[in-house]
N, C-alpha and C positions, 0 to 999 in steps of 0.2 A: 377413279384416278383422273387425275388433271390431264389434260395432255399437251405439251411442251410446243411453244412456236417455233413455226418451220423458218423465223426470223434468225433467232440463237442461231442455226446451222450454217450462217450465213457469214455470220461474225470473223471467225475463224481465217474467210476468202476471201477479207476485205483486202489484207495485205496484199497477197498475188494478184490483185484484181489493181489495186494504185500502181504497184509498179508493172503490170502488163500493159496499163494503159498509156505510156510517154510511147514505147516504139511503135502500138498499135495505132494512136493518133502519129507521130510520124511517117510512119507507112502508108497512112490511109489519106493523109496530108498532101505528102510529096511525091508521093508513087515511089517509081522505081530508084528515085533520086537519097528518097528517104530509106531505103533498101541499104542503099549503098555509106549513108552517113551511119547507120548502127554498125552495119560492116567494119567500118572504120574504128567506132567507139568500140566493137569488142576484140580488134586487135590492138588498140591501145591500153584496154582490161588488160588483155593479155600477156603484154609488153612488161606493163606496171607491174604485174605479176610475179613475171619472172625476175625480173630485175631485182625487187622486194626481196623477193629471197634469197636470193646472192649475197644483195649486201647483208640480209640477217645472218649469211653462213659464213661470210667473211670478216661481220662484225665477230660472231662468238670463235671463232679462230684467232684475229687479232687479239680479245681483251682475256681470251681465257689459255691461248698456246696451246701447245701441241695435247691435243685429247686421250684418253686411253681408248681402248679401239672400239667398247660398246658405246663410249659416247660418241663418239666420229662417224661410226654406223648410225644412229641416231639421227646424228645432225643432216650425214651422207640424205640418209630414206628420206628425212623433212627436205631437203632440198627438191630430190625427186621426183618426191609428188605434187608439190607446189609446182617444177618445170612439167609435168603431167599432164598436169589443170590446166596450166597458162600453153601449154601448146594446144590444146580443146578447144578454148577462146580462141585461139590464133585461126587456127581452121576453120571454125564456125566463122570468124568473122569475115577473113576468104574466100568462105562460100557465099555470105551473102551478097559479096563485093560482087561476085562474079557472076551472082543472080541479076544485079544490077545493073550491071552492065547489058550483061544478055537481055533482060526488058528492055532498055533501052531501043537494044539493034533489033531484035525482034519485033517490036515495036514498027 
């Protein structure tokens, strides 16, 4: 039997590894400053987020009118979890803010 290179295994990581590496060279860049600018981008993710889905739950209310009640619950649950998510973002990005800060003073 052949046996398969431990390169293949690798392949897969490359993905997570391109995008680990913008806030990990920012972080390691700007210090605590760069802490504080992802902070900012993942509650602007966050923002965008929820926003997004608003207007999509708003759009399919305007173009389609009043719903029957499984589709409205439907639409309701997709709202919710998208405000879900984007309040995750919100928080996480809050906490980075305020890790940032904190290096900062502590500092």
């Amino acid at each position: 039997m052949r046996r398969q290179s431990e390169t293949l295994l690798l392949v897969p990581l490359l993905p997570v590894f391109l995008l680990g590496m913008f806030p990990m060279l920012l972080i390691g860049l700007l210090g605590f400053f760069g802490l504080i600018i992802f902070g900012i981008l993942l509650v602007c993710v966050g923002l965008t987020l929820a926003l997004e889905a608003h207007g999509e739950f708003n759009e399919e209310i305007i173009v389609h009118g009043y719903a029957r009640g499984s589709e409205r619950a439907t639409q309701l649950s997709n709202l919710h979890a998208a405000i879900r998510s984007a309040a995750v973002l919100d928080v996480a990005g809050v906490a980075l803010i305020v890790a940032g800060i904190l290096g900062f003073l502590w500092r």
